[in-house]
N, C-alpha and C positions, 0 to 999 in steps of 0.2 A: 454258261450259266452256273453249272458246278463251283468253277475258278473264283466268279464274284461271290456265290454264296459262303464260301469257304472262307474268302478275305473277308465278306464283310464280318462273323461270326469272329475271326477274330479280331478287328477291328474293335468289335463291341467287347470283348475279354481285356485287350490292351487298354482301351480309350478310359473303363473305368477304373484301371491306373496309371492315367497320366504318360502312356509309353510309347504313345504313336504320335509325330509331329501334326498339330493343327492342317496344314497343309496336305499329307497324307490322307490324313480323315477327313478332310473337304473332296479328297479326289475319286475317292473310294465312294463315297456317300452319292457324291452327284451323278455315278454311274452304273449306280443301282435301279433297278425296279423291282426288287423281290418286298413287298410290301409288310408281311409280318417280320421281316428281319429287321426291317425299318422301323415299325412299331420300336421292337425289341430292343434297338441302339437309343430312342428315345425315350424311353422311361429306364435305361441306366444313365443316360446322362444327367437325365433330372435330378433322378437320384443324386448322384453325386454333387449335383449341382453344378453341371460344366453346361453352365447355361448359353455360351455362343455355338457350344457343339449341340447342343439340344434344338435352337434355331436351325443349326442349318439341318439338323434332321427333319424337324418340323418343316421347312422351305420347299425341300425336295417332296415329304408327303404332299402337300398342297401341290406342286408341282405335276405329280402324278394321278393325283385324285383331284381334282378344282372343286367339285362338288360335295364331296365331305365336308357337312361343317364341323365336325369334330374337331376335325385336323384342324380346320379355319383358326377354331376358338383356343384350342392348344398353342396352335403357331400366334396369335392375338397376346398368349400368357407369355412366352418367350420374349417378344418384341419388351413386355413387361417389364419380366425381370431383368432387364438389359437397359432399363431406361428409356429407350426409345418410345417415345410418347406417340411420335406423329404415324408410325408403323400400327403400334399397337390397337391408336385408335381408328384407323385405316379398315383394318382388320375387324374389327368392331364395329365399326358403324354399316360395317357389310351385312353383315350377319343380322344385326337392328332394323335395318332396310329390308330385310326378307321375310321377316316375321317372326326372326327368332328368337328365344330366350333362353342363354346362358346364363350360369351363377358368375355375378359378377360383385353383388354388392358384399361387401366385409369379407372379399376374396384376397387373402393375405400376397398371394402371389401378385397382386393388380396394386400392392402399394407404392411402387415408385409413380406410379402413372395417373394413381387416383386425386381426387382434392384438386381437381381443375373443374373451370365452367361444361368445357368439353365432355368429359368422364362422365360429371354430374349428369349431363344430357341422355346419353349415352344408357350410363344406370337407368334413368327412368323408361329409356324409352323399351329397357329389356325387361323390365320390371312389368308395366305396359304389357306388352307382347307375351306374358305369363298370362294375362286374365282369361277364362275363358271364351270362345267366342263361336260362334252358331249354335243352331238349335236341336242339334241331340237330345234325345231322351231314350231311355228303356225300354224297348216293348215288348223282351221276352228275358227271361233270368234260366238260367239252370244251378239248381243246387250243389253248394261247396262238397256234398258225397259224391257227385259226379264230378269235382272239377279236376280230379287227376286221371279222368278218361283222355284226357288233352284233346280237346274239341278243338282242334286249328286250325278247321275252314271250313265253311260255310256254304250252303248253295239254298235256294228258293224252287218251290211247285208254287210256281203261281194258280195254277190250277185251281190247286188242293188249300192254298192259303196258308200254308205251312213251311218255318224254316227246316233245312236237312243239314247235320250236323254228324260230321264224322270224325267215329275214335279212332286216332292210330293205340291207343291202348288196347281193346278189346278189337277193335277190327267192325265194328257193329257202325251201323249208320242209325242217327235217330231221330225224329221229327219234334217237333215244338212248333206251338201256334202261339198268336198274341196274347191268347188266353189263357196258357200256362202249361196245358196240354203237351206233357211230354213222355215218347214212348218210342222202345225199341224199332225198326222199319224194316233194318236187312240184317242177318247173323254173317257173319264171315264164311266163305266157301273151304269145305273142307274136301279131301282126294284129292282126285286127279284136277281140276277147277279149281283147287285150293287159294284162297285171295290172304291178302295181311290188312298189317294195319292201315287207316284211310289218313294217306296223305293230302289227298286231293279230291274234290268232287265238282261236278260240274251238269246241270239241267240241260237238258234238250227239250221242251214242253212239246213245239212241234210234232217231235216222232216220238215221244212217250218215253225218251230214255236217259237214265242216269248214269255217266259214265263216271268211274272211281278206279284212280290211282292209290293202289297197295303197295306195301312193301312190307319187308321181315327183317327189324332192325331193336335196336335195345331198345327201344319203348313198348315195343308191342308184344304181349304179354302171350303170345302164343310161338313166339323163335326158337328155333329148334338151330340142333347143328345142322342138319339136310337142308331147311329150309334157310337159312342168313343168307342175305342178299340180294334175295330173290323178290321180284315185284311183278305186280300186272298193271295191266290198262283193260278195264273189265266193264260191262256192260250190264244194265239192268232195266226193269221195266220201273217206271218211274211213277206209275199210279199205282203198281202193285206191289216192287221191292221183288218182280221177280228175276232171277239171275237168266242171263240170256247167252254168254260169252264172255268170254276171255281173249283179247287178242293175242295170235302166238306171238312170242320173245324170243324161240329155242333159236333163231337166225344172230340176235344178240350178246354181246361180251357180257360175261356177268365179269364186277357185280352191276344190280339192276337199279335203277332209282327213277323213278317221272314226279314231273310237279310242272306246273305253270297252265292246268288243263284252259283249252278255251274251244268251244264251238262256234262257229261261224250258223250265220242265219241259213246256210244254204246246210247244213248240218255237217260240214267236217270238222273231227278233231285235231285241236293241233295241241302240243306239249312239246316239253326239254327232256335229256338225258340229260343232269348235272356231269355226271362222270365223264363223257365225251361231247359236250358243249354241241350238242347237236339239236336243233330243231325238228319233230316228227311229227307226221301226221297219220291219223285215217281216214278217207277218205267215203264221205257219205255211201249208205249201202257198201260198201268194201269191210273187211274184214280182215288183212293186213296192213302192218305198219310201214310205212314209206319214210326214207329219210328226203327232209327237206330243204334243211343249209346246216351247216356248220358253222355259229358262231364262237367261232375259237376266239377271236379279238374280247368277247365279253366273259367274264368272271366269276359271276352270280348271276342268271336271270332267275325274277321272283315268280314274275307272269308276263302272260299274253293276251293282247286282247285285238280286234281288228274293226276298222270301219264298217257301213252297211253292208256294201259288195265283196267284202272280203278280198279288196284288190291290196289295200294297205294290211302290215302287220304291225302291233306294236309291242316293243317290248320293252319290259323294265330292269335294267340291270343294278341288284343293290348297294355294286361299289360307282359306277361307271354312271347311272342316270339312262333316263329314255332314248332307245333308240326306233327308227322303222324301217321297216322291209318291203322293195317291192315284191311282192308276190309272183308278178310273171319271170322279172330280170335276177328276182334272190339279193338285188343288189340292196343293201343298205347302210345307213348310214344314222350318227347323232341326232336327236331332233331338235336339240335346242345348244345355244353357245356354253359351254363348261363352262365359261369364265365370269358366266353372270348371272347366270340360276343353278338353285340349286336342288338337283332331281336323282341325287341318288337316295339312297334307305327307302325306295318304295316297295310295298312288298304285296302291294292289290292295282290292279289297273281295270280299267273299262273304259269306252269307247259310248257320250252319250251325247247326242243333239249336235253334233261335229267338234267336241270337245272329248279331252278325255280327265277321268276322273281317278284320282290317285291317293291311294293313303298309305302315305312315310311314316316311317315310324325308326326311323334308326338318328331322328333329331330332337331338340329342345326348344319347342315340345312335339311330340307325335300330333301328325294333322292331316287333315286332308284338303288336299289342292284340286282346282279346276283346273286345268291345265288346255287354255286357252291356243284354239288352230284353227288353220284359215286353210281352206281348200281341203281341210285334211292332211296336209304337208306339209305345214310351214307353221313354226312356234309363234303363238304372241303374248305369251306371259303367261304365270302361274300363281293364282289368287286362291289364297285359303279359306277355307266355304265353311270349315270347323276347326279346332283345338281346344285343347286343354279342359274336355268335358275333364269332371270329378270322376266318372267311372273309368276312364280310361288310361287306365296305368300301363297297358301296354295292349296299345289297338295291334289289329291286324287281322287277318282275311276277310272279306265282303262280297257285295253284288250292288249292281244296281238297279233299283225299277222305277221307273218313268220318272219325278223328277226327284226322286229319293235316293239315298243312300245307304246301308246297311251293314255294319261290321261289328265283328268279334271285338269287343273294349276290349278286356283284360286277358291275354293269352298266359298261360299258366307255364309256358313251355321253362321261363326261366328261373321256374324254383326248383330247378330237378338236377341229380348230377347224373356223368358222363353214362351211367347205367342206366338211366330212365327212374332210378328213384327218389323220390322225396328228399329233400336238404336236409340235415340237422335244423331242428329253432322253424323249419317253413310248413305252412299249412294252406291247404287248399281254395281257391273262393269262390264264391257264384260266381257263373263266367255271367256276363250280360251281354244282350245285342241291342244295339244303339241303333236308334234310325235317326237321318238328321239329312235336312233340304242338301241338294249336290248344287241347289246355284245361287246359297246364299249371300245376299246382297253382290251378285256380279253385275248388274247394269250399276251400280252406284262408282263401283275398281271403274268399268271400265271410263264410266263420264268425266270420273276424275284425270284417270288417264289421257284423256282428250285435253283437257283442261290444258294441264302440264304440258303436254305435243303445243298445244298452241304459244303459250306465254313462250317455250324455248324459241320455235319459229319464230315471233315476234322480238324476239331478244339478239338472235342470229347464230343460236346457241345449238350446237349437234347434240 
């Protein structure tokens, strides 16, 4: 791995002067998978404008990501500026067909391509696919003083009627009602119980309890030298905010990281280790951590979420797309085909009415899909139930309750630099939480759907 990385780097030194034969850099290129070097060889070709070698970098991302439509829509601009009309628009009308919306129109890069019936189409229908769509609205705001607490994720007491919102800045958990009602809930644990910032949080109404993943990392405003790296998976009482436990770690490599919390109905926790690609749990009434699987095959998981009985797991990978797990066998697998939907940049999952619900946010535009299963196994499509509210400049974390959905609009995380602090020129905003139906207009997809199944059959058409 060393040997390619090393070639491909200087590949990318050489290629943007002209010094490596096309043929080399085709050979080099196609037997890579280190994916940010790839990036990297593709935005110097551009640059330079060595537009066949920028294709076939683009080729091999799509290649290795199918689900990216980044990539898609990059590789879409290449086919472009190469003239190739019937690729480009290939490419295009893929991305059109799933609900997406690229900048395409007075997109200097799409002029050899543009000024056809086809393009025209094309433009509107991405133009089209920008307008907003389901019924989101506001039903709690926190004020722009608070919005560099970086509230970025969310959980519900139904109980209490109340959302729970936690800072990885201060480390504090804090409630808000629909009513505006907003107010401190937990302090962060100091000593020997010491917690950090709130990566994660996750409801147990059941058994009364709030479990929250900490960590001690540049955003949170209490990191020390002693303490960097270090993280819990901590326990609370969730009518009172009182602290109960700490799961030990001391068995663990540091450095520490959890995220992806999820409870199963039957009350166990499960979560990731990002740094060793490891799935964990604990296991109702237990109070140690068990290692579960190692998903080393995946690269990003965002979350977790699982069916009624906790037999299936499902998990979202943000480069890779959905995958599930059996639970008894460990064994798992993709859930749906790469090469025809596209389910990666999910960064919330949940599991509702034998469907699961999902909000992407790493495309154009950020949305949320139903994501459409039969048995619990087996994919049958993914229909967008919301996009492109006005508040949502960058959705991400949520929950869902009964036939609603509820998520973080505008997360704040990307005005900040590599220190956790404030950009030059950037300033803070009310974060809002959006509620918005999870199964808007899905009998209408799916009749249509039907529709279409039949006219093909009648046609003789697969």
């Amino acid at each position: 791995m060393k040997t390619i990385v090393m070639t491909l780097l200087l590949l990318f030194s050489f290629s943007v002067h002209a010094q490596v034969s096309d043929e080399a850099f085709e050979t080099e290129i196609n037997k890579t998978n280190v994916i940010h070097q790839l990036e990297q060889v593709a935005a110097g070709t551009f640059k330079k404008q060595q537009f066949e070698r920028f294709n076939l970098v683009m080729n091999r991302l799509v290649e290795l990501r199918p689900q990216n439509t980044r990539y898609l829509f990059s590789l879409a601009k290449s086919y472009a500026l190469l003239d190739k009309k019937t690729e480009a628009y290939n490419a295009l009308v893929k991305l059109q067909n799933a609900g997406f919306s690229y900048p395409i129109a007075e997109n200097t890069d799409f002029n050899k391509v543009a000024g056809t019936k086809v393009y025209d189409y094309i433009e509107d229908g991405m133009i089209a696919n920008g307008k907003p769509y389901g019924t989101g609205q506001s039903v709690a705001k926190v004020s722009e003083q608070y919005g560099g607490m970086l509230f970025e994720n969310i959980a519900f007491d139904k109980n209490r009627s109340r959302f729970l919102l936690g800072s990885i800045r201060s480390g504090e958990v804090y409630f808000i009602t629909e009513s505006g009602v907003f107010k401190p809930f937990i302090k962060p644990q100091t000593g020997e119980n010491e917690t950090y910032g709130v990566v994660d949080l996750v409801t147990d109404p059941k058994r009364d309890f709030l479990w929250l993943a900490t960590a001690s990392m540049p955003q949170y405003n209490g990191t020390t030298q002693a303490n960097f790296g270090m993280a819990t998976i901590s326990k609370f009482r969730l009518s009172t905010g009182e602290w109960l436990e700490n799961i030990d770690t001391s068995s663990l490599s540091k450095p520490l990281l959890f995220n992806a919390l999820h409870v199963t109905d039957n009350g166990d926790l499960y979560f990731i280790n990002p740094f060793t690609r490891e799935v964990m749990t604990v296991n109702e009434g237990e109070s140690q951590i068990k290692p579960f699987l190692n998903v080393a095959q995946l690269s990003s998981v965002k979350a977790i979420t699982s069916n009624n009985d906790a037999s299936i797991l499902y998990v979202s990978d943000y480069d890779k797309g959905l995958f599930l797990i059996n639970r008894d066998t460990k064994a798992y697998k993709m859930l749906n085909d790469p090469k025809q939907t596209f389910l990666s940049g999910i960064d919330d999952l949940f599991y509702s009415d034998g469907d699961l619900i999902a909000i992407q946010n790493q495309t154009s535009p950020n949305r949320i899909l139903r994501v459409l299963l039969k048995e619990d196994l087996f994919f049958q499509g993914a229909v967008p139930v919301e996009s492109n509210n006005e508040l949502a400049s960058a959705m991400t974390k949520g929950f869902v309750d009964g036939g609603d959905v509820y998520y973080i609009a505008n997360s704040q995380w990307g005005k900040m630099d590599m220190g956790g602090n404030l950009q030059e020129g950037k300033s803070w905003d009310p974060v809002h939480i959006i509620k918005a139906e999870n199964n808007y207009k899905i009998q209408e997809f799916i009749e249509s759907q039907q529709r279409i199944a039949d006219i093909k059959k009648k046609r003789g058409i697969k």
